[in-house]
C-alpha positions in Angstrom: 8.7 -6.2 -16.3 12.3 -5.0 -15.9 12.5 -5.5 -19.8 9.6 -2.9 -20.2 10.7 -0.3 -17.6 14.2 -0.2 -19.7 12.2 0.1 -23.0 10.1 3.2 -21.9 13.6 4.6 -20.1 15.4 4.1 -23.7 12.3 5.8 -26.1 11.8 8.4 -23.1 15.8 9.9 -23.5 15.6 9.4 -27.4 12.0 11.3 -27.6 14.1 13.8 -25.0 17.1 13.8 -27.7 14.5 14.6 -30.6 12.8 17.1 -28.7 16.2 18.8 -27.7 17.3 18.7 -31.2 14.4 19.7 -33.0 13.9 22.5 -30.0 18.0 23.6 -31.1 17.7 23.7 -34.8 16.1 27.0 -35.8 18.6 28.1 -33.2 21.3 27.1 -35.3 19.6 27.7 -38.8 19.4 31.7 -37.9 23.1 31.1 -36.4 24.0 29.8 -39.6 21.6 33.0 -42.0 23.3 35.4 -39.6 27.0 34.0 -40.5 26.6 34.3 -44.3 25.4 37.6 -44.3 28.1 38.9 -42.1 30.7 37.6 -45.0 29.1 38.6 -48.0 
């Protein structure tokens, strides 16, 4: 039982990780669009 409870914990913070990255990308995409135009 304890075994389980620490599986869900463990695939709950990496699907919380995924979500956080995925949610940070296009974030860091425009970041990056906006930082190539300003040095051409």
């Amino acid at each position: 039982m304890k075994k389980l409870l620490g599986l869900i914990g463990t695939i709950t913070i990496a699907g919380g990780g995924m979500a956080g990255l995925a949610g940070n990308a296009p974030t860091l995409a425009k970041n990056n669009i906006n930082y190539q135009q300003t040095n051409n």
